[in-house]
Backbone as JSON Lines, residues from 0, in Angstrom:
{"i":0,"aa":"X","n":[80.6,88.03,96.81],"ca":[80.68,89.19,97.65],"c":[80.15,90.4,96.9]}
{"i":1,"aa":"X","n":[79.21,91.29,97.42],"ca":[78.9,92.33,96.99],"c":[79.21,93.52,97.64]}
{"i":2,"aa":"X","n":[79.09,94.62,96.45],"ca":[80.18,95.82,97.12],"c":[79.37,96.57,98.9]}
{"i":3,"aa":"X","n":[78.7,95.97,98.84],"ca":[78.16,96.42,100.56],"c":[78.98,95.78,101.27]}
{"i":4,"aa":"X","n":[79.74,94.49,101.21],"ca":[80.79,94.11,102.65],"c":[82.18,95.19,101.75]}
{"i":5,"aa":"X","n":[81.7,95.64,101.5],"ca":[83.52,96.65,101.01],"c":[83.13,98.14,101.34]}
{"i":6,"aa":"X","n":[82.16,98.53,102.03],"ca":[82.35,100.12,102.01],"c":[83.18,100.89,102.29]}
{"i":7,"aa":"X","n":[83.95,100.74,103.02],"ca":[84.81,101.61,103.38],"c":[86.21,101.32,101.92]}
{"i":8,"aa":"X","n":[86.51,100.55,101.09],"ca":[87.2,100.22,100.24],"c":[86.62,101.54,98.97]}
{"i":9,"aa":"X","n":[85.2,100.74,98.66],"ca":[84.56,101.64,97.67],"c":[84.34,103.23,97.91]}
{"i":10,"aa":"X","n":[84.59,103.83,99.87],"ca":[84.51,105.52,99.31],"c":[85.97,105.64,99.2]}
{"i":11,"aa":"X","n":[86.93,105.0,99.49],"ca":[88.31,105.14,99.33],"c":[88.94,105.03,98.0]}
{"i":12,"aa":"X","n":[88.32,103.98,97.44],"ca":[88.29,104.23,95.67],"c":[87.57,105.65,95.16]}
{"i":13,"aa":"X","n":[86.77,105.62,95.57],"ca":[85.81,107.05,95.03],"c":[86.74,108.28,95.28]}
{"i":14,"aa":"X","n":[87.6,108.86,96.36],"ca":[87.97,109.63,96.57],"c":[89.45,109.52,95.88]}
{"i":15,"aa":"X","n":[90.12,108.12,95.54],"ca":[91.41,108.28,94.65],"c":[90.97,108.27,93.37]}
{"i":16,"aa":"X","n":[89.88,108.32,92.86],"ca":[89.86,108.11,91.36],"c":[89.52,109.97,90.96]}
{"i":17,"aa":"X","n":[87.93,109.85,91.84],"ca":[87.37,110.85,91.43],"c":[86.12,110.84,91.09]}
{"i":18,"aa":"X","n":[85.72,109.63,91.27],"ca":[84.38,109.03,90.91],"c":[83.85,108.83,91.45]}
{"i":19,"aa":"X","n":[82.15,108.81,91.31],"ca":[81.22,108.84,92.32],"c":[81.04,107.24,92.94]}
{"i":20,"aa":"X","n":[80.42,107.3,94.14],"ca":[80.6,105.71,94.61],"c":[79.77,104.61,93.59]}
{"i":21,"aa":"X","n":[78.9,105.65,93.02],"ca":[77.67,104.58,92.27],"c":[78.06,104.44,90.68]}
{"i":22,"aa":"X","n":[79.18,105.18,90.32],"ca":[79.87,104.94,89.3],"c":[80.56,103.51,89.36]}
{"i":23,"aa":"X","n":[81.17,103.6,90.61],"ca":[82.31,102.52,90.64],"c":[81.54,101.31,90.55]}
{"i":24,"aa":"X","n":[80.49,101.49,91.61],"ca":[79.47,100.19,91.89],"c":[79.02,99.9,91.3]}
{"i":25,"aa":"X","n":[78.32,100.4,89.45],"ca":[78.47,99.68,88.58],"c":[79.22,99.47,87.9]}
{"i":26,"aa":"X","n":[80.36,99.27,88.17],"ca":[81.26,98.1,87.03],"c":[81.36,96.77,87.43]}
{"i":27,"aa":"X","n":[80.85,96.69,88.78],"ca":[81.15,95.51,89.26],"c":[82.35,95.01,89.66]}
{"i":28,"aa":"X","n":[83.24,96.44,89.58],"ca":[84.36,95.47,90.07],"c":[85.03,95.99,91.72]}
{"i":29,"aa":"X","n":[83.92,96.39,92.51],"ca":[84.58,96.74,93.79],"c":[85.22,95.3,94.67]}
{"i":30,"aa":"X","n":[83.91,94.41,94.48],"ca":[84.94,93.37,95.73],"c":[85.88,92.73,94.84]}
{"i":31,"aa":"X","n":[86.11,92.81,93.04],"ca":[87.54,92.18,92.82],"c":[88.87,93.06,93.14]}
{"i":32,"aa":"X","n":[88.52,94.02,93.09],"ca":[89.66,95.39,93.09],"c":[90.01,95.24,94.51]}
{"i":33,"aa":"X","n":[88.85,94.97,95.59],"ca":[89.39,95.02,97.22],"c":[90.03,93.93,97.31]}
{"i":34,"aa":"X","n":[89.62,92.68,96.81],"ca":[90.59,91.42,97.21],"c":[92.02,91.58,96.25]}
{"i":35,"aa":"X","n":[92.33,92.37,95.25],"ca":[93.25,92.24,94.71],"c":[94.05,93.12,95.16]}
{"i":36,"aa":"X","n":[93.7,94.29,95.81],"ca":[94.31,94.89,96.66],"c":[95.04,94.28,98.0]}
{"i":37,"aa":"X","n":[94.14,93.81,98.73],"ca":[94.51,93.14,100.15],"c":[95.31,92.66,99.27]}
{"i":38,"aa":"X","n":[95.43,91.29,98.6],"ca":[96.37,90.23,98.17],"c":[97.8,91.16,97.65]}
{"i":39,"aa":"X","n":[98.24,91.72,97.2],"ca":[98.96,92.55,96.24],"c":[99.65,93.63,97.45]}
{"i":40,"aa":"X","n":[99.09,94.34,98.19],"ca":[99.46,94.96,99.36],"c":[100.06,94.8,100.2]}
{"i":41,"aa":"X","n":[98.78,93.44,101.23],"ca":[98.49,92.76,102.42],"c":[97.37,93.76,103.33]}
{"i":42,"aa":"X","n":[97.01,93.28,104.15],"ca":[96.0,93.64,104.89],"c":[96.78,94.67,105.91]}
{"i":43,"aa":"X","n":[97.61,94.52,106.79],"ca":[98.31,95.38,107.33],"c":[98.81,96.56,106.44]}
{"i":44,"aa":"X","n":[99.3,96.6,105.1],"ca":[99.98,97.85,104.43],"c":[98.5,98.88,104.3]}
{"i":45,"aa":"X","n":[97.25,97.83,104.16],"ca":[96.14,98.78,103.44],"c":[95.59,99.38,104.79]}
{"i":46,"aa":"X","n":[95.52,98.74,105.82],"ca":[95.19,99.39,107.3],"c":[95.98,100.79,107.88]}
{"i":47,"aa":"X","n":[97.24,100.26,107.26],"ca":[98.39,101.9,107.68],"c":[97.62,102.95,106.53]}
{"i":48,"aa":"X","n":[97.38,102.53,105.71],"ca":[96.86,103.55,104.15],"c":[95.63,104.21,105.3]}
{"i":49,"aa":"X","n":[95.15,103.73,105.43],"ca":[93.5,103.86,105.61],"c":[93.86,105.03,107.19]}
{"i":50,"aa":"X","n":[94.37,104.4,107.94],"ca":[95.18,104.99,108.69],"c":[95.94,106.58,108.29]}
{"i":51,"aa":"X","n":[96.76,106.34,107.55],"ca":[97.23,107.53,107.17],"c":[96.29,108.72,106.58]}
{"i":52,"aa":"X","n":[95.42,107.99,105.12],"ca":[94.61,109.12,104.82],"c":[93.93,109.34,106.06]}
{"i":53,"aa":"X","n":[92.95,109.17,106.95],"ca":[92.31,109.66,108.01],"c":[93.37,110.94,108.2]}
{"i":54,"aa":"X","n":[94.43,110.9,108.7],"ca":[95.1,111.45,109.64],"c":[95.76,113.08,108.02]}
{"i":55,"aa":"X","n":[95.78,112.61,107.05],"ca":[95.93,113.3,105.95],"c":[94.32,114.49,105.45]}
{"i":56,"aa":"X","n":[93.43,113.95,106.66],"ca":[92.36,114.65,106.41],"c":[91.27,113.76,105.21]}
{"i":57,"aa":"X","n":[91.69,113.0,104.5],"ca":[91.23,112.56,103.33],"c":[91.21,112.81,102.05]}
{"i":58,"aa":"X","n":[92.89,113.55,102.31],"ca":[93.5,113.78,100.97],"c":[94.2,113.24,100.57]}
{"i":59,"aa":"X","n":[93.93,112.55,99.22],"ca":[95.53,111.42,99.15],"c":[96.46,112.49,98.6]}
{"i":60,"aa":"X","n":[96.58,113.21,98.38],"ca":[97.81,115.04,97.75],"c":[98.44,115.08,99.35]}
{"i":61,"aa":"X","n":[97.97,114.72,100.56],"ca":[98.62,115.33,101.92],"c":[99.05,114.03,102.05]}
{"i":62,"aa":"X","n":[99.11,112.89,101.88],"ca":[99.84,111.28,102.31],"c":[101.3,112.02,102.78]}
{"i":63,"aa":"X","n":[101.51,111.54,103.92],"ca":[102.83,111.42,104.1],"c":[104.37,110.48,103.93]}
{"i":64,"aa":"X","n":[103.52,109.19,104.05],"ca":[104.21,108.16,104.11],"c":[104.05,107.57,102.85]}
{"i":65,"aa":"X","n":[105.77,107.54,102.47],"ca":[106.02,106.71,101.04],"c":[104.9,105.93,100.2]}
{"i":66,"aa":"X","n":[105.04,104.65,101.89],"ca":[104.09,103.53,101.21],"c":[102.65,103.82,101.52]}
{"i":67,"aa":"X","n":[101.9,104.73,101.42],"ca":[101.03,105.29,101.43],"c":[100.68,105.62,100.32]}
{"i":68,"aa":"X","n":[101.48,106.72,99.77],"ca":[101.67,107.43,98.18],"c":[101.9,106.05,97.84]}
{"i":69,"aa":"X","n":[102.17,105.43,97.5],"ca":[102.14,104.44,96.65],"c":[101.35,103.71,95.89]}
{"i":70,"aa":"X","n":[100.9,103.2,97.76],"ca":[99.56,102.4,97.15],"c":[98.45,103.38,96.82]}
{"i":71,"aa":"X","n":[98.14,104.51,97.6],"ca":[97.04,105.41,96.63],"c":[97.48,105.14,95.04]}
{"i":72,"aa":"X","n":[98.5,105.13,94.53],"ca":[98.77,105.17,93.39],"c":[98.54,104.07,92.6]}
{"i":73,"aa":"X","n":[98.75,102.91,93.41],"ca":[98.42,101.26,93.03],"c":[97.17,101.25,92.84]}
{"i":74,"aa":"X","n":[96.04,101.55,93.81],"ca":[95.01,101.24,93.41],"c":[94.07,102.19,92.59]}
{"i":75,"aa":"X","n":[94.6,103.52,92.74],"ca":[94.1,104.1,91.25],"c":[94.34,104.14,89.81]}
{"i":76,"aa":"X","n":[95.63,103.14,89.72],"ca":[95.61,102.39,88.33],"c":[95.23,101.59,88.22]}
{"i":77,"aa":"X","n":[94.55,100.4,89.63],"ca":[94.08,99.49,89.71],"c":[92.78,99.76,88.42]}
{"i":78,"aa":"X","n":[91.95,100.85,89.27],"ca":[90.51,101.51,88.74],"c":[90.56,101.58,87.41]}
{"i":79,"aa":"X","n":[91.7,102.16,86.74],"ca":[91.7,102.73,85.62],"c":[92.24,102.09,84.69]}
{"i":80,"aa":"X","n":[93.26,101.05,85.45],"ca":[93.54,99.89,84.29],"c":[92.67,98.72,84.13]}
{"i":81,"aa":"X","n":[92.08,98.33,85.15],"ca":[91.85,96.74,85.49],"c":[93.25,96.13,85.97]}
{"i":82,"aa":"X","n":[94.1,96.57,86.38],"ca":[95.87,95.65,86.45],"c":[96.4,96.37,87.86]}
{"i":83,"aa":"X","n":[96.86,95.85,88.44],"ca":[97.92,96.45,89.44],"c":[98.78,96.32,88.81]}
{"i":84,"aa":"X","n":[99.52,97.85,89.16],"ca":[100.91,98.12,88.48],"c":[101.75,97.18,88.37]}
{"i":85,"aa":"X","n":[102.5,96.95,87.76],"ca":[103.37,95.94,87.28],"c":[103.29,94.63,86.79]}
{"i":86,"aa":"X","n":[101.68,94.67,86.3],"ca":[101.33,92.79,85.96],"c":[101.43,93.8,84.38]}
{"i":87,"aa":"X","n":[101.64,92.65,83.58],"ca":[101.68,92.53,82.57],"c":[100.19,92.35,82.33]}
């Protein structure tokens, strides 16, 4: 899979990290970070996310909902660790 079936994943990374989309897109790791997301999440929690920021304007600072803030938070350590929070 290449990061073109993930766009909407990769500007959503771009906007929680801070990084440009073509930053991310070379590390190569957009479609592992999206499937480890879905898996780690589920597909429904990341749809309410995606959901919410829209409605937050596209600020993850305005998230309203808990599990919202969260996972913005999950997957921008995702970026910055290589790990979702809590793997060893």
């Amino acid at each position: 899979m290449g990061y073109d079936e993930h766009p909407g994943f990769l500007a959503l990374s771009a906007r929680l990290t801070g990084r440009g989309e073509d930053e991310l897109r070379a590390t190569g790791l957009v479609a592992r970070h999206h499937a480890t997301t879905l898996a780690r999440a589920g597909r429904a929690a990341v749809g309410r996310f995606v959901d919410d920021l829209a409605a937050a304007g596209g600020d993850p600072g305005r998230l309203a909902a808990p599990e919202s803030r969260e996972l913005a938070r999950a997957v921008t350590h995702l970026w910055r660790t290589g790990r979702w929070p809590g793997e060893g």
